[in-house]
N, C-alpha and C positions, 0 to 999 in steps of 0.2 A: 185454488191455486191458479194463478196466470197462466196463459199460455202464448208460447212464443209467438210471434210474426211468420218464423221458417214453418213452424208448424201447421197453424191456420191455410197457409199455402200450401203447403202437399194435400190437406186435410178435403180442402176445394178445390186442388185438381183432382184429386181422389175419387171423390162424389163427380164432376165434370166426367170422368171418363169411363164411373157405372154408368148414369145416366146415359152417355153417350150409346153407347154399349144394349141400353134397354131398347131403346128408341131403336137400332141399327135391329136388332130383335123381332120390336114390335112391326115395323115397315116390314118385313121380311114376309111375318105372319100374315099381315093383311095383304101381300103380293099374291101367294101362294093361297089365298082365296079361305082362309082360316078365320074370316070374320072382321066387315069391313069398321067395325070399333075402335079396331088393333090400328088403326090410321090416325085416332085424338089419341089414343095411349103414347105413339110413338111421337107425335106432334109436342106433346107436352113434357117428353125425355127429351127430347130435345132442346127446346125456352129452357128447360131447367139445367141442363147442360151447360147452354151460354150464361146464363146467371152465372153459375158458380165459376166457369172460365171468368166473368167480368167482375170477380169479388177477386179472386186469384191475383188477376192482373192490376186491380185500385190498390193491392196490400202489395204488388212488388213496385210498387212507381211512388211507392209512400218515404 
């Protein structure tokens, strides 16, 4: 079954604003000295974040 254009777009803001969300998490953790890792986990919520923002915004300019 197809799925819409409006949809795909909330679908990847969606995921953009977990993401975000992990990443804002993950920095938090390795601030507060809970394991200097939590700095690529949060690095990579992040890229994954603007992805999905920049998939979001090619499908509203389409």
């Amino acid at each position: 079954m197809p799925v819409s254009r409006e949809t795909l777009i909330k679908r990847f803001e969606s995921a953009a604003e977990t993401w975000e969300r992990k990443g804002k998490r993950n920095w938090a953790y390795a601030k507060n000295g809970k394991g200097d890792f939590h700095y690529g986990i949060a690095k990579e919520a992040f890229k994954r974040a603007e992805r999905n923002r920049k998939k979001a915004e090619a499908l509203k300019n389409e």
